[in-house]
N, C-alpha and C positions, 0 to 999 in steps of 0.2 A: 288658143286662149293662153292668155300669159298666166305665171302664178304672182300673185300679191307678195312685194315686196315687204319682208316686216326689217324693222330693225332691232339691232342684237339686244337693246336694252327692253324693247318695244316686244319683244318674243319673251324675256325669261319674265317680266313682270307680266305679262298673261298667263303665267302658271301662280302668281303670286295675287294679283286681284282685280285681272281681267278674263271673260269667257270665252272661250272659243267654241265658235257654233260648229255643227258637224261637217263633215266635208259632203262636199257637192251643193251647198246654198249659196256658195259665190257671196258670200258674206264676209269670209275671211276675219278678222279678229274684232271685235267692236269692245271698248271701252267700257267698264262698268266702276263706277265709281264709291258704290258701295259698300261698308268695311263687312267683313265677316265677323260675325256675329260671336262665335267660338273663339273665331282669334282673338277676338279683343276681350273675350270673358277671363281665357287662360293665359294670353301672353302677360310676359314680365313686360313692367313698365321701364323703358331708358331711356337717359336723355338722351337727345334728337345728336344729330352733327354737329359738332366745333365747328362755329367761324372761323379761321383761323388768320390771323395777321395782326395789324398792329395796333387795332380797336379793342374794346373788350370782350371776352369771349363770350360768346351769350350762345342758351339754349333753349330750344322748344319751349313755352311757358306752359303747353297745353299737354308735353310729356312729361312734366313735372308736377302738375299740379293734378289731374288727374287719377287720384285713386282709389276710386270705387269702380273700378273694374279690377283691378290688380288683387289677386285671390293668393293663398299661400305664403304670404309674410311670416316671419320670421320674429314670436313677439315673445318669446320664453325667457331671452336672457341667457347670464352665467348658471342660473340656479339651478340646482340639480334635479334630475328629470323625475317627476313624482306620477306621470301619466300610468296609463293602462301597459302592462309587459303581457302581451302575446306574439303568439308565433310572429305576426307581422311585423312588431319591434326588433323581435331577434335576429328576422331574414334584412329587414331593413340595418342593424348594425352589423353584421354579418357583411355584406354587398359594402357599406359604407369603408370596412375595415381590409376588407381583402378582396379576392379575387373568385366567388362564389363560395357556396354554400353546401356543407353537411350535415346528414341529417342527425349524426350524433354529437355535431355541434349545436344545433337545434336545441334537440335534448338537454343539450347539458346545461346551455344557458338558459331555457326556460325555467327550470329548479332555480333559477338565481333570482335574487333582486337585481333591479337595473344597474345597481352602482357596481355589485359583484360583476356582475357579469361584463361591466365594463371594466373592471381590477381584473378581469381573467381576459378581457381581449388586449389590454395593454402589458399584460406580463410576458415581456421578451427573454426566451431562451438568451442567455449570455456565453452560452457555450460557443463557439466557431464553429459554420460549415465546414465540411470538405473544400479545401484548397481546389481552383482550376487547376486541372495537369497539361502534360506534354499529351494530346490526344493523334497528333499530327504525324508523329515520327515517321512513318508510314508513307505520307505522302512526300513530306519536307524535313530533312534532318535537322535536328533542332542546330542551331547554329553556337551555342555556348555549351551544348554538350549534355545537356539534361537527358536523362533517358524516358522512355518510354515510360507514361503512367506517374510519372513523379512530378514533386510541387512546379510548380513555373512563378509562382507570384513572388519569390525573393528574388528571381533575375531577369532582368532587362536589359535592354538597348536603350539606349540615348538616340534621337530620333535622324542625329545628323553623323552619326556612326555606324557600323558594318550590321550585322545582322536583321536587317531590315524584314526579309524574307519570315524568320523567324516569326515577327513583330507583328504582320500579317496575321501567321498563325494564333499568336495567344491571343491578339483584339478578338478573331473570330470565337475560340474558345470560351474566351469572357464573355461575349455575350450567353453564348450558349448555358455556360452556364447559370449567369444571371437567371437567366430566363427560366433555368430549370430550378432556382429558388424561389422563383416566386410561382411559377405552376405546382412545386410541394410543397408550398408553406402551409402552414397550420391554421389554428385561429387567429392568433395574433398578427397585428399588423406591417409587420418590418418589411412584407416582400412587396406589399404595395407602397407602402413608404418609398422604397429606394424609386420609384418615381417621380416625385414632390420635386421642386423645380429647387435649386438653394441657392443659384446661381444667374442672375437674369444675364452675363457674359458665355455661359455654357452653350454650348451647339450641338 
């Protein structure tokens, strides 16, 4: 007995809103055309696919005009948040703002009103990190002469000049360090910040 040939589009759209009966009923995949129930309570509504070429673009009329299923809108506005502030406010701006949550962050913003507590998740330390250093020396002698442990971010290579080697070293540093700015950052927002795209040319 052979096995039933499916196709690649034909398989992942069976885990998307077709069934699959069990094995050994020689059934193999059958078609179900019925929308789920859930999905359609909770999914975000978007419009359909772009036609795209040299007629007008036109979309779905039935994914656009359809919104009484679409739950979670977004109807508050600019105006400043006058709702209920409990813990679940504070873990939700918290998680919004950074990169988890403490509990004597908790604390401290629940003492607040909304707005405070939003003037203390926006108040950025203006003082400067710790500089990335020469951590490498060890492996790779810095190539301009930096020593061990000391700044590295006033001096560089030019990308089509000698120290390359170097250049290797402090990209990987940087990140590291990056990274370890924003694994201790505080409440405030900065270290999730420096993710924010600023640049749609950026890679």
């Amino acid at each position: 007995m052979g096995q039933e040939k499916v196709s690649r589009r034909k398989f992942f759209d069976s885990f998307r809103n077709k069934q699959k009966f069990p094995p050994g009923t020689g059934t193999g995949y059958e078609e179900f055309f019925q929308e789920d129930p859930l999905f359609q309570k909770y999914s975000r509504k978007k419009p359909g696919r772009r036609n795209g070429g040299t007629e007008m673009v036109s979309y779905e009329s039935s994914r656009l005009t359809d919104d009484s299923l679409r739950i979670g809108n977004v109807t508050s506005g600019l105006s400043p948040y006058t709702g209920a502030w409990t813990e679940w406010e504070v873990l939700h701006l918290l998680r919004r703002a950074g990169f988890g949550v403490r509990k004597n962050y908790v604390d401290t913003l629940l003492a607040m009103t909304p707005d405070a507590a939003i003037d203390y998740v926006m108040n950025i330390d203006t003082n400067p990190p710790a500089p990335p250093v020469n951590w490498y020396e060890n492996i790779v002698a810095d190539q301009d002469g930096v020593p061990y442990g000391d700044d590295v971010s006033n001096s560089f290579f030019a990308t089509n000049a000698a120290g390359q080697d170097t250049n290797v070293q402090r990209n990987q540093g940087m990140r590291r360090w990056l990274f370890g700015l924003m694994l201790n950052s505080d409440h405030s927002y900065p270290g999730k910040n420096d993710l924010v795209l600023v640049s749609f040319h950026s890679r």
